[in-house]
N, C-alpha and C positions, 0 to 999 in steps of 0.2 A: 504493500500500500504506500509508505515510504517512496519507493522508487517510482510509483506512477504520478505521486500529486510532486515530485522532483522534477519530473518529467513534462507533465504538463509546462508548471510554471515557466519552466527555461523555455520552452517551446514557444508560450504567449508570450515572454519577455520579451524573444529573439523577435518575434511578430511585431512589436509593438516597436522595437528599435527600427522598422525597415525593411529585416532581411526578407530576402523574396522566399517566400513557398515553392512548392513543385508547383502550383497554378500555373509560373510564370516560367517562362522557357529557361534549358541552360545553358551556362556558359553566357557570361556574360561578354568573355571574350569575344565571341562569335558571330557577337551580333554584328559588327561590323561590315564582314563581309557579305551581310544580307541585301547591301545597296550596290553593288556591284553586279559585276558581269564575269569578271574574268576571277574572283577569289570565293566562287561558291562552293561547299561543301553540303554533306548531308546532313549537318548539323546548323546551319543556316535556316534550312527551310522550317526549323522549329520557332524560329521568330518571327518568319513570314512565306507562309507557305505557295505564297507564287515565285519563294526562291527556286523550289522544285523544277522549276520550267528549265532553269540552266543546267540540270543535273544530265546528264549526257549517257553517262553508262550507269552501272548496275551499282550501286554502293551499301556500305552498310557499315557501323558505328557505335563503338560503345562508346561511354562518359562516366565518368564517377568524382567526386567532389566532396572535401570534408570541410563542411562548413565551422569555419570558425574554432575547425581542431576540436571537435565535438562526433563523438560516434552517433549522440541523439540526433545528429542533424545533419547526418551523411545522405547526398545524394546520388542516384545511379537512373543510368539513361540507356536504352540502346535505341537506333533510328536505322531503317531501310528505308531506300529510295529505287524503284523501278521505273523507269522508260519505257514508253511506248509510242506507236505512232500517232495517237491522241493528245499525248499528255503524259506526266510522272506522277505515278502513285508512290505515298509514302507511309509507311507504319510504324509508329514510335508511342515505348513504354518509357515510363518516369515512376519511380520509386523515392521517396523520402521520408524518413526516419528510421524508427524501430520497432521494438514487438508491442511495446505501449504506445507507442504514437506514429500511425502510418496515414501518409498520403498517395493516394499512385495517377497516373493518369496515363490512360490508351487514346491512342489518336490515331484514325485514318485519316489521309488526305490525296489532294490531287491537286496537278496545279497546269497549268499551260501558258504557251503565247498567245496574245490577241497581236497578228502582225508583226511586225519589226519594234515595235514602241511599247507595248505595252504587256505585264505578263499578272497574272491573277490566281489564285489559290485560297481554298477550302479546307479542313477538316472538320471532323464530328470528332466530339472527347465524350471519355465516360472518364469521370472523377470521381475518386471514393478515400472516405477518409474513414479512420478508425482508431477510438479510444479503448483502451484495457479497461474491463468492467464497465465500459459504456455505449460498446457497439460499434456496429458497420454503416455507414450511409452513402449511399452512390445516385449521380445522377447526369445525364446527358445534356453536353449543348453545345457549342458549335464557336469556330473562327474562323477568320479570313480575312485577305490582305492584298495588297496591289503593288506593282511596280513600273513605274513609268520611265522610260530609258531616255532624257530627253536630249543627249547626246550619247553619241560612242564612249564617254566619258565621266559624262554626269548621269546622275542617277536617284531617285526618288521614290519612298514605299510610304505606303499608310497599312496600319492594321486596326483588328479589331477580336480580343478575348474576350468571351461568354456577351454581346453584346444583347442578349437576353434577360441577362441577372439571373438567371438559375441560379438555386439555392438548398444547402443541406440542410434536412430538417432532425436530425438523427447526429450521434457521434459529437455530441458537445453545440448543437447546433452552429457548425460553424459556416459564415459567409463566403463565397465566393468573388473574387474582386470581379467588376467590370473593367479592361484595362484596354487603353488607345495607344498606339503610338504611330510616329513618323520621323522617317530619317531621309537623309542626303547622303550621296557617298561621291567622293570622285577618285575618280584611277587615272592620278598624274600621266601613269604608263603601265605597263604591264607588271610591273614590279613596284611599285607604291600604293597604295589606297588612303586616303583622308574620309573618314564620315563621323558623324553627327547624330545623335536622335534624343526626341523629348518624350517622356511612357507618364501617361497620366492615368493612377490608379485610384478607384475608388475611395474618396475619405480619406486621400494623401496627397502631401505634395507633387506638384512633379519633378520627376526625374528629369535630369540632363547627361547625356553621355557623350564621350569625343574620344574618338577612338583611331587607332594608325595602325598599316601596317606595310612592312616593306621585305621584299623577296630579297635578300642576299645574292643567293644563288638560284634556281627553281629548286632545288633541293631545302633548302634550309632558310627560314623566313621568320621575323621579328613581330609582335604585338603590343602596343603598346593603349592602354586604356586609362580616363578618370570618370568618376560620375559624381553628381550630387544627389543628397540625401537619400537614401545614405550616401554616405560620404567613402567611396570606395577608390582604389586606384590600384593600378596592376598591369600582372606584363605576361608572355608567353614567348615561346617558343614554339618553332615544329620543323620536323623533318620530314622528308618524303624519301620513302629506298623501294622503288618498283611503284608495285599497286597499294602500300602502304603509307598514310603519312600519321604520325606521331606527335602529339600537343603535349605540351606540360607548359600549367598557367600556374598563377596564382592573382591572389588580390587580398587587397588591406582594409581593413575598416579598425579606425582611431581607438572602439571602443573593444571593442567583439577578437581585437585579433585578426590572425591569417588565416585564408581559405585555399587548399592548395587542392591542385585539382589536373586530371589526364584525361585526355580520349587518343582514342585509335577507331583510323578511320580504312576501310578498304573499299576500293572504287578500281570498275571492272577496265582495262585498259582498253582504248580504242582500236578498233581494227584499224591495219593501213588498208587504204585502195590503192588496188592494182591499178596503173595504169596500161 
């Protein structure tokens, strides 16, 4: 009993400081390359699911993340992304917490181009959360998000999370955010990215984020991230050796500590054409 109302509390504390939930996508690093063209991965399309349209081959991706140097508040992700001649379908689970305090969320999606300029993307989420001695409660609703290309260069998304307000009525009754955002990205060249974006969450301030990143080599590439309130800032790395590339992030928040965090990513290599 001890270890659950311990549990709790740290969990609403962490809630109340900011920290984002499994509701909200991860890897904050990542979000960046969502406004681009040329730095998408399968991890991408979880912050905006008309990223998926860029996804080219067959990929697939785990993540995991310890919040704050806290096993209560360890996250884990995996994400596929399939092509096809319509459009890319994608399937991504989200796991957060522990045996007394779990969050998860399954999302399908799909996403395409509309022409050369514009690209567009859906999922449906089922959400379930669950308290030790206080149950299970699970419920559906849906997001989606846009990307406007309005140079080979520059770049533009809006999104939108549960823009329904679904609501858990079960497991602590607890709320689901309504959350907006929009970002900017430009790709100085194929080896830089600069973006931007503002996440306005229900009953919070809003976020601001600026975010960088720059290819070294094609092999090995730099990340560089801040946000406000919370008040986070952080860096990554990645390597790429074949059809695999390799992340190791982290970020800092003033009060809470480091959050250190890896994915691996596998993305199926293009065939050449014969000429």
């Amino acid at each position: 009993m001890r270890k659950l109302i311990v549990t709790v509390v740290c969990t609403w504390g962490i809630s109340l400081l900011k920290a984002q939930s499994v509701w909200l996508p991860v890897g904050p690093q990542q979000a960046g390359g969502t406004y681009s063209t040329q730095f998408q991965h399968v991890f991408t399309a979880l912050h905006n699911q008309a990223a998926l349209a860029h996804i080219s081959t067959v990929s697939a991706g785990v993540y995991a993340e310890r919040r704050f140097m806290l096993d209560a508040t360890s996250l884990y992700a995996m994400a596929v992304a399939i092509p096809t001649s319509s459009g890319t379908f994608g399937l991504s689970v989200q796991h957060f917490g522990f045996e007394a305090f779990k969050q998860q969320k399954l999302g399908l999606a799909y996403g395409r181009t509309l022409g050369s300029k514009v690209s567009i993307g859906i999922q449906a989420d089922y959400l379930a959360a669950s308290i030790q001695q206080y149950g299970r409660a699970g419920t559906v609703t849906f997001e989606a998000g846009c990307l406007l290309h309005i140079t080979p260069q520059l770049h533009a998304g809006i999104h939108a999370f549960n823009p329904a307000a679904r609501q858990l009525y079960k497991a602590g009754a607890q709320d689901i955010p309504v959350v907006y955002s929009a970002g900017l990205g430009y790709e100085v060249s194929g080896s830089l990215l600069f973006s931007a974006e503002v996440v306005r969450e229900t009953d919070r301030p809003m976020i601001t984020r600026v975010m960088g990143e720059y290819r070294i080599i094609p092999q090995l590439s730099l990340q560089l991230g801040i946000a406000t309130d919370p008040q986070l800032s952080g860096g990554g790395i990645s390597f790429s050796w074949q059809s695999l590339r390799i992340f190791l992030s982290g970020s800092y928040h003033p009060q809470l500590g480091i959050t250190p965090a890896a994915a691996i990513i596998w993305q199926q290599k293009k065939k050449e054409t014969l000429l």
